[in-house]
Structure formats: C-alpha cells, structure tokens
Residue frames as qw, qx, qy, qz and C-alpha x, y, z in Angstrom:
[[0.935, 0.217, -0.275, 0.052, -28.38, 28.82, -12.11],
 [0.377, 0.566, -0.430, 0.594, -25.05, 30.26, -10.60],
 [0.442, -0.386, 0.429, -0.687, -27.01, 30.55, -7.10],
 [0.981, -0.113, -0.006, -0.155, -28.39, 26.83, -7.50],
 [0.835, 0.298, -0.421, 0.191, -24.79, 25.61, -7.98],
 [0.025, 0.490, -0.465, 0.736, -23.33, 27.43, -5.04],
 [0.565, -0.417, 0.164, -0.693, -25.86, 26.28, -3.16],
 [0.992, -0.054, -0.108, 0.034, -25.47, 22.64, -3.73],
 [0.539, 0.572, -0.432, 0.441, -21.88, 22.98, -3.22],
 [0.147, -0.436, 0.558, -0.690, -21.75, 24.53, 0.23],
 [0.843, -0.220, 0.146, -0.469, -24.45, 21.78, 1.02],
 [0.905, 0.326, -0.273, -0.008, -21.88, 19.55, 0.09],
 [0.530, 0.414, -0.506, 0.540, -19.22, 20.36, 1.25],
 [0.340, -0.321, 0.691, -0.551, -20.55, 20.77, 5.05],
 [0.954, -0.123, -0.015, -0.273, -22.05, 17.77, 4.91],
 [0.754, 0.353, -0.493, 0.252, -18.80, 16.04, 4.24],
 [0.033, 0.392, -0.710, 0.584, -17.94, 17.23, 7.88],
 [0.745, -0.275, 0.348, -0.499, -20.10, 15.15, 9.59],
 [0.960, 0.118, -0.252, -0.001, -19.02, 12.01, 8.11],
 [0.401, 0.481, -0.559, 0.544, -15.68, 12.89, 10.01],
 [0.609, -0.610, 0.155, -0.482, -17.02, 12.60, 13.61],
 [0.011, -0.473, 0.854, -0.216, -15.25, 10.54, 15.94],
 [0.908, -0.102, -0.110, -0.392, -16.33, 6.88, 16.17],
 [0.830, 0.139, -0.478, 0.253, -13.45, 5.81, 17.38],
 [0.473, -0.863, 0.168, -0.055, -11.47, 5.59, 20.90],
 [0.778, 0.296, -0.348, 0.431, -7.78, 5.77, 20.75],
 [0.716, -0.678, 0.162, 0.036, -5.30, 5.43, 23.38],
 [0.735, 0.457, -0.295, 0.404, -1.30, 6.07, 22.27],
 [0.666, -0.621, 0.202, 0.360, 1.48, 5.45, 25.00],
 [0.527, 0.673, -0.397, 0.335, 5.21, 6.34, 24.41],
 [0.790, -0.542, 0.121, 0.260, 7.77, 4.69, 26.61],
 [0.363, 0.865, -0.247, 0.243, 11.01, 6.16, 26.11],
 [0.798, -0.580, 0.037, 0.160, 14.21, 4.48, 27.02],
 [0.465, 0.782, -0.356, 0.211, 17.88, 5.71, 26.96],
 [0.844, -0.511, 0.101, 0.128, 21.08, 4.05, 27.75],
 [0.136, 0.899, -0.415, -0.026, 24.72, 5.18, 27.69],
 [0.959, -0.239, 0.111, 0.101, 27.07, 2.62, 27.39],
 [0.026, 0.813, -0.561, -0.156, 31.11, 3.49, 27.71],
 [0.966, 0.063, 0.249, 0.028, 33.59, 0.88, 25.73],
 [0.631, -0.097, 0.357, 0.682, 36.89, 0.67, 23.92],
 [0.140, 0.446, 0.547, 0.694, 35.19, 2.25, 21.06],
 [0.077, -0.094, 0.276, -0.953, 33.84, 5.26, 23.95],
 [0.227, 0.207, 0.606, -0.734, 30.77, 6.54, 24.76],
 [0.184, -0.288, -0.753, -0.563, 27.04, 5.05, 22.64],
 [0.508, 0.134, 0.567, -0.634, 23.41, 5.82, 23.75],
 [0.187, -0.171, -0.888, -0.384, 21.15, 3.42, 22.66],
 [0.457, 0.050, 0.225, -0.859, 17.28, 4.58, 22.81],
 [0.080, -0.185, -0.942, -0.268, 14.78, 2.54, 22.63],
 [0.433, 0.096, 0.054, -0.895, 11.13, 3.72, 21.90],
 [0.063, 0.188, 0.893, 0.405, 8.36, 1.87, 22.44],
 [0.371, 0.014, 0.077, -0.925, 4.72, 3.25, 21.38],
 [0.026, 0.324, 0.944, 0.046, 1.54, 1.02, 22.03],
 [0.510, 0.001, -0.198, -0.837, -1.93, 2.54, 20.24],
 [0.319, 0.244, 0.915, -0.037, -5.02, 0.81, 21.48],
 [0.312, 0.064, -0.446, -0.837, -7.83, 1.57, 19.10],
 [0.189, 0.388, 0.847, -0.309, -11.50, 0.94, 19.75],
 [0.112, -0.399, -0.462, -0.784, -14.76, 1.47, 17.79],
 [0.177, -0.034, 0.595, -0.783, -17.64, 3.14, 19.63],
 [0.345, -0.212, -0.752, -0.520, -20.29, 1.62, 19.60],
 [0.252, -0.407, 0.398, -0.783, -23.44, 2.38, 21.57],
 [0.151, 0.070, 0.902, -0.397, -25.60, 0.34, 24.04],
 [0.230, -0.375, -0.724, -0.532, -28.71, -0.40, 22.16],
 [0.125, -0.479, -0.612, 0.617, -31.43, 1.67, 25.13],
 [0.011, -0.833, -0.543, -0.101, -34.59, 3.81, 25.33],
 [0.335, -0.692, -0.165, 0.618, -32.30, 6.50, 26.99],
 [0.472, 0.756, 0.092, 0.444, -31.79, 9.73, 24.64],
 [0.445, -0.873, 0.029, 0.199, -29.13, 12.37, 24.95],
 [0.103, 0.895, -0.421, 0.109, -25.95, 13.00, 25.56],
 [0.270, -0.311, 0.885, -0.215, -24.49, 10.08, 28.05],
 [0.956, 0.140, -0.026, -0.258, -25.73, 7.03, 26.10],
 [0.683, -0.518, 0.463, 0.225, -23.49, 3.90, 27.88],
 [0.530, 0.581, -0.518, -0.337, -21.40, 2.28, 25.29],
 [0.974, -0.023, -0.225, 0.026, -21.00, -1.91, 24.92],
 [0.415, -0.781, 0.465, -0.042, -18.53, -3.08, 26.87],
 [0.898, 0.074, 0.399, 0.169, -17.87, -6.30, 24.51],
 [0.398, 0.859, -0.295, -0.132, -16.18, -3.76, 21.92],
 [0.888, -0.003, 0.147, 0.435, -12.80, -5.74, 20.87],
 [0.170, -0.931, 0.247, 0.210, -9.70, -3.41, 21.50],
 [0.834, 0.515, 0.024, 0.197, -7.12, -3.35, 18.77],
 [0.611, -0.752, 0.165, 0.186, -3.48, -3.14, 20.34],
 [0.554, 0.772, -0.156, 0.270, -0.80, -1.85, 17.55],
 [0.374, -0.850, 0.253, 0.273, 3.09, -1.77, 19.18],
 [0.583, 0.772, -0.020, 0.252, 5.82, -0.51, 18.01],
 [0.847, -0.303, 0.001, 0.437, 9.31, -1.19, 18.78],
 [0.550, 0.713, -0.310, 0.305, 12.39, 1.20, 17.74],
 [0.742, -0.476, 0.044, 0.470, 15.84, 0.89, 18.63],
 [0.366, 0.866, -0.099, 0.327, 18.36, 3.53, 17.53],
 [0.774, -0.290, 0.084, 0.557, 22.27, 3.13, 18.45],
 [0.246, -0.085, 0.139, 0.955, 23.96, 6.95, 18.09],
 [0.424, 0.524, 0.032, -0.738, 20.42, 8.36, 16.31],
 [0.352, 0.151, -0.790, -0.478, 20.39, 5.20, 13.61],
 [0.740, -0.141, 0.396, -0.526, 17.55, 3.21, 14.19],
 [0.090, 0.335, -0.909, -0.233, 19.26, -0.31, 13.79],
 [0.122, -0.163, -0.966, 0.159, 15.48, -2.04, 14.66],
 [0.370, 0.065, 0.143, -0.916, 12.11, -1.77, 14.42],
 [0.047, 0.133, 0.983, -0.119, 9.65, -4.50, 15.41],
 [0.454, -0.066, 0.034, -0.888, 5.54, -3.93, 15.32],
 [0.374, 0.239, 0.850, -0.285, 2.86, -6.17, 16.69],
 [0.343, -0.104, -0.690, -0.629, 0.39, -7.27, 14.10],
 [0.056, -0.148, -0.965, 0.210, -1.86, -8.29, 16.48],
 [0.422, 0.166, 0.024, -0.891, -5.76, -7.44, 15.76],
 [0.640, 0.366, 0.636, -0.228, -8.77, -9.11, 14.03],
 [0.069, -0.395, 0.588, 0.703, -8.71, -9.82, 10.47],
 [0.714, 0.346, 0.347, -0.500, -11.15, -10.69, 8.07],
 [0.036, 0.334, -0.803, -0.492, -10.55, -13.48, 5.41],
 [0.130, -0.200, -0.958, -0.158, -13.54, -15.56, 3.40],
 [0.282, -0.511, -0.215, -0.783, -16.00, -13.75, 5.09],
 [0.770, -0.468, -0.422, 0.098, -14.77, -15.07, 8.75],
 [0.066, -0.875, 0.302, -0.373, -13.37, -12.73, 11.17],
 [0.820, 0.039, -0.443, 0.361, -9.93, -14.21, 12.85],
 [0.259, -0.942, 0.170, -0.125, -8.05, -12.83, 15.56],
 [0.774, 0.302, -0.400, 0.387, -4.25, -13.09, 15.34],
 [0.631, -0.767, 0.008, 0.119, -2.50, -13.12, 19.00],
 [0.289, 0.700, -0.602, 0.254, 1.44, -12.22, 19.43],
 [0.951, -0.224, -0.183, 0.107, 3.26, -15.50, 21.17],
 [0.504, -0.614, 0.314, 0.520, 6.64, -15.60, 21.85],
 [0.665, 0.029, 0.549, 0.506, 7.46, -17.16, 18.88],
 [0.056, 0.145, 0.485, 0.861, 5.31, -15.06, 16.61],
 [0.403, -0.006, 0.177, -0.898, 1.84, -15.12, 16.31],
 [0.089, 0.175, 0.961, -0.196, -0.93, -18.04, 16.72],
 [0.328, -0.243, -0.517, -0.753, -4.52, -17.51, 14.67],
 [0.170, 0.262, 0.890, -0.332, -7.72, -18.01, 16.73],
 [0.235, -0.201, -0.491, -0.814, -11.56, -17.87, 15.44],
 [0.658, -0.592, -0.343, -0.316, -14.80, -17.59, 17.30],
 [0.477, -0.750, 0.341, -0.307, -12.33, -17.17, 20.45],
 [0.848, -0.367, 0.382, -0.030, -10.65, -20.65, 20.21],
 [0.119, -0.759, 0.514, 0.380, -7.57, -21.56, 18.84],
 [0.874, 0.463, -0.074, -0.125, -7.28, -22.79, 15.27],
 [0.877, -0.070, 0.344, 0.329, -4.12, -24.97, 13.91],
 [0.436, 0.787, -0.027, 0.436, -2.59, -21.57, 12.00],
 [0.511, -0.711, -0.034, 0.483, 0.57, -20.13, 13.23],
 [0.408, 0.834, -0.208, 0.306, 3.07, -17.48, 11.89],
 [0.767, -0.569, -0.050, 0.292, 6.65, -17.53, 12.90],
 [0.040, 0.892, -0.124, -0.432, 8.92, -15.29, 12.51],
 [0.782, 0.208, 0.237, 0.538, 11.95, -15.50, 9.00],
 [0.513, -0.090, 0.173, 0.836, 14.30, -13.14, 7.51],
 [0.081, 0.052, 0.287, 0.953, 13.67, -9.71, 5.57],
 [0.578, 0.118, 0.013, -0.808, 9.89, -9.01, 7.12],
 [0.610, -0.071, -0.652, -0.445, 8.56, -12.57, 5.87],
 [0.562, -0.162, 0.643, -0.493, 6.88, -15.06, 8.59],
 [0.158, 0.097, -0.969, -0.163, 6.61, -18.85, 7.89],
 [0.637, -0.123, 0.206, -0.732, 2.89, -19.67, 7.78],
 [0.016, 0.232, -0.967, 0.106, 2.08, -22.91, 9.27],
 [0.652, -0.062, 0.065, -0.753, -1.07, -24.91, 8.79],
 [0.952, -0.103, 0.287, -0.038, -1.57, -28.51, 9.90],
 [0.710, -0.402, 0.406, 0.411, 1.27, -29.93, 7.42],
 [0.564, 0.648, 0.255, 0.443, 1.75, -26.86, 5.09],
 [0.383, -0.586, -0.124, 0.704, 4.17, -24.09, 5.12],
 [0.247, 0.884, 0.327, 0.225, 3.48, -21.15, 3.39],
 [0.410, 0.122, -0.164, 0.889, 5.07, -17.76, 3.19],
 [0.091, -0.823, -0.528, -0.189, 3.60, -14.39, 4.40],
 [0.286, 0.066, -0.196, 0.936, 4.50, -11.07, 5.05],
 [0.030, 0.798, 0.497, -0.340, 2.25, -8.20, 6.30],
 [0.386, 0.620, 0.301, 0.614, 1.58, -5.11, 3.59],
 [0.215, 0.241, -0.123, 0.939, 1.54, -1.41, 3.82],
 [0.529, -0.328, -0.183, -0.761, -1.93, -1.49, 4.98],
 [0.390, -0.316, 0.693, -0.517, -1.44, -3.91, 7.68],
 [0.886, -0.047, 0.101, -0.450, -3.17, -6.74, 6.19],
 [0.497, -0.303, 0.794, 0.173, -1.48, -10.51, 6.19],
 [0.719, 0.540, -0.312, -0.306, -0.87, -11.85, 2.70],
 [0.638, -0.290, 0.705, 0.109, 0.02, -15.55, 2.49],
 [0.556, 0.543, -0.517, -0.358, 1.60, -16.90, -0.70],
 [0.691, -0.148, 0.705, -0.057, 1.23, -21.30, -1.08],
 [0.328, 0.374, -0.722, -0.481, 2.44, -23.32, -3.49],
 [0.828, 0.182, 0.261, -0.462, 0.32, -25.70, -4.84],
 [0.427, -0.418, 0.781, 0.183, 2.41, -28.80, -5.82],
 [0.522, 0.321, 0.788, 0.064, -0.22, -30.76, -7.84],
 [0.413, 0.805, 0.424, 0.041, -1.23, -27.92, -10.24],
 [0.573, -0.133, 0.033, 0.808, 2.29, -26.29, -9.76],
 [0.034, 0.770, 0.085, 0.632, 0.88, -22.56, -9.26],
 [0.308, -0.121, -0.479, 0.813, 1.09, -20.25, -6.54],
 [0.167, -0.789, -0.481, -0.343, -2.23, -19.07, -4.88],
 [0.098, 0.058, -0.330, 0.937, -2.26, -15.99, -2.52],
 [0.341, -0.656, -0.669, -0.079, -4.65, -15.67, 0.29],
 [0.137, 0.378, -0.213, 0.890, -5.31, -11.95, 1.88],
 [0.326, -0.568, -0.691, 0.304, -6.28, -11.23, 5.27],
 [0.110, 0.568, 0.017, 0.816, -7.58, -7.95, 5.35],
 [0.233, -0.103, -0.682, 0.685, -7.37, -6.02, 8.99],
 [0.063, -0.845, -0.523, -0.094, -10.50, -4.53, 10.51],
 [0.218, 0.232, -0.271, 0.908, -9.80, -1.04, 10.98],
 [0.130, -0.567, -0.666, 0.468, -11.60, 0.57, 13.84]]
C-alpha cells in the first residue's frame, strides 16, 4: 500500500513538470537613461528606465513535417508591455506602463492600442467608437459614443470599467480580462 502511494506520487509530481514547458516567446529590453543636472539647489541625476517585454504564444504551423524544426505561424499577435520609471536622486517620482494588448470581454476579443492621448479600442482589426483617456490617481475616462465611464486597470492587468446607469440609478461594472500569452 505504502509502495502504491509512493508510486503515484512521484508519477505526479514529474508529470507536473511537463505542464511547465515553454509555450511562450519573450523578448525584454532595458533602456537605461541618466542625466545630471547642476542648479541653485546643486547637483540631481535623474534616471529614467524604460523596459519593453514583447510576449508571444507559440504556436505551431499546422504540417505533415515531424521533429524537431516544426515552422511556427507567423499571424501569432505579439503582446508589447512598457514600462516607464523615472527616479530624481534614487526616488522614483513616475512610473507610466502601456496597457496595450488584446483583451477579452463578452466573449469578443478587443485589442486596445496606446495613442497619444491614451488608448483607442479596436475589434476584428478595425476601429470601434471606445476610447480611454488618461485622469488623475491611475483612473482613465472611458468614452463610448455619448457615455463616460470610469476605468482603471487591476493588479492583473485587466481593464475594469465602472457606468452609471441613470434610469435605474445603479452602477454596473464591465471587466476586460487580458489574454495572457
């Protein structure tokens, strides 16, 4: 009995490594800038770090070929994560992050672009009448034909819009949740 349970264990537990295999390609830059600036108030560096992760699933080319070197699709959709910091003395007074990726809401997959302004919804590749623009403390002003809305992005990166509903005086919340690769 003691030799069945062991056994099923260790079958368990390596198995669990294989579910860990890489299906993903990632790609993380660091750009690293420093500047010294002398003034009344003396000598400041101000760094400024920025780090752009693309992220891709792999996915392979449906083919007769077996092996090792099976191509991979080349439509894959590359998910493109930056990250801003500033830091004045070693405080980091700033710290910006694209949101830009593909998001799933309803059981349609969106793809939010960075604009200047902010950021500009599109679906099936063509651009829908949603926008986000930036506001104060992390929120973003979500614009749809003639409704504003609030929205912030969570800890998990997905976009959470909060509308008030005038006639029934409630507040619904809609969540986009990101694809992760």
């Amino acid at each position: 009995m003691i030799m069945k349970k062991t056994m099923m264990l260790s079958v368990l537990f390596l198995s669990g490594f294989t579910l860990f295999a890489q299906n993903t390609n990632v790609l993380k830059e660091t750009e690293t800038t420093i500047t010294t600036i002398k003034d009344s108030k003396g000598e400041r560096k101000i760094e400024k770090v920025t780090e752009i992760k693309e992220t891709q699933p792999v996915e392979l080319e449906i083919s007769e070929q077996k092996g090792k070197n099976i191509p991979m699709k080349e439509s894959v959709p590359v998910n493109v994560a930056t990250t801003t910091k500033v830091a004045v003395d070693g405080q980091t007074e700033y710290v910006d992050v694209d949101h830009s990726s593909y998001y799933m809401y309803n059981g349609e997959k969106y793809e939010i672009k960075n604009d200047e302004k902010g950021y500009i919804f599109y679906r099936n590749g063509k651009e829908t009448n949603s926008i986000l623009r930036k506001a104060s403390g992390g929120y973003y002003l979500y614009i749809y034909k003639n409704d504003v809305s609030i929205a912030r992005f969570d800890k998990n990166g997905d976009l959470v819009i909060e509308s008030y509903d005038k006639k029934k005086d409630t507040v619904t919340i809609e969540k986009y949740t990101v694809l992760k690769p």
